[in-house]
Structures are given as C-alpha cells and as structure tokens.
C-alpha positions in Angstrom: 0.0 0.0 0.0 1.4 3.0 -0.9 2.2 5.8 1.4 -0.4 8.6 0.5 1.6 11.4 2.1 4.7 11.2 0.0 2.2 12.4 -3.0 1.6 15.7 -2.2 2.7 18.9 -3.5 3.7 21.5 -1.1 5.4 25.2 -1.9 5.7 24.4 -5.4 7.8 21.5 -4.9 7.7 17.7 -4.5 8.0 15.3 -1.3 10.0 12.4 -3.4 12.2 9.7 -1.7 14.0 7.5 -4.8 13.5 4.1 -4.0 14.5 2.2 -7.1 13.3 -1.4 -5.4 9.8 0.2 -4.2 7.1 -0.6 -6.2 4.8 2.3 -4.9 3.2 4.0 -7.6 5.7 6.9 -7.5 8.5 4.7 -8.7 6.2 3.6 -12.1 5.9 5.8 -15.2 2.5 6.6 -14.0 3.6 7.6 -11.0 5.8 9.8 -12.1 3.3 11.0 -14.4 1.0 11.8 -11.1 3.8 13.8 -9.4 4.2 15.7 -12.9 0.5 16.8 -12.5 0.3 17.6 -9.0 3.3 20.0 -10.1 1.7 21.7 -12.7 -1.2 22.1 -10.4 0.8 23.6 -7.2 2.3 25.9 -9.6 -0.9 27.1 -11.2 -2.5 27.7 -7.3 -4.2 24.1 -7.5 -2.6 22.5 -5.2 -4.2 19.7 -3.8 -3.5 17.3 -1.3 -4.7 13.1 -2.4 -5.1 11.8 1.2 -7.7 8.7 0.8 -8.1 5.5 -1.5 -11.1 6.9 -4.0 -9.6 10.3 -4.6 -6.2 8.3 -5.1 -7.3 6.0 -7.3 -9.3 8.6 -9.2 -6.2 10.7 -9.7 -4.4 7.8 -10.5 -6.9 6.9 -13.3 -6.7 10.5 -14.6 -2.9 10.5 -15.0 -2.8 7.0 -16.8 -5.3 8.5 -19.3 -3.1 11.7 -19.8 0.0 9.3 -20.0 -1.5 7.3 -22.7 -3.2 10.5 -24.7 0.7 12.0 -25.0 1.8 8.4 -26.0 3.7 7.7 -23.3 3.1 3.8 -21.9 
C-alpha cells in the first residue's frame, strides 16, 4: 500500500524519496506522471493534497489516461 503522504505537492515543490526497489506507484511511469500533474497544479494555485483510497485512485486513473493520450506507456 502506498504511502499517501509522499504524494503531495507542497510550496511548489515535491515530497519524493528514490526508491528504485519500491514498487509504490511513484516509482512507475505513472507515478511519475502523477507527481508531474500535482506539479503543474501547485504551480498554477491548484494545489491539492490526495489523502484517501477513491480520490487516489481517481487521480491515479486520470494520469494513466493523460499518460496514454501524449503516448507515453
């Protein structure tokens, strides 16, 4: 289960530990993906935190789709 707090954006910059062994979703393309988003979104004043399952999951849905619409899977 991944660690929900390591996922959020805060002062326009990111909360990321490498772990190359980890398979959390913020060591997968899509994961990096997510952290991409939650970037662009801190630095437009969107900032949001993703502290529960459905709002996770949702997110993560959302980034796979933008992932696969710029061709990158």
């Amino acid at each position: 289960m991944a660690s929900f707090q390591q996922i959020n954006a805060t002062d326009n910059h990111l909360i990321e530990e490498e772990q190359p062994h980890d398979p959390s979703p913020q060591n997968t393309i899509t994961g990096r993906t997510a952290h991409v988003i939650i970037r662009i979104g801190a630095e437009e004043g969107m900032r949001r935190k993703i502290n529960d399952k459905v709002k996770y999951s949702m997110f993560m849905a959302y980034a796979w789709h933008k992932e696969l619409e710029i061709g990158r899977y």
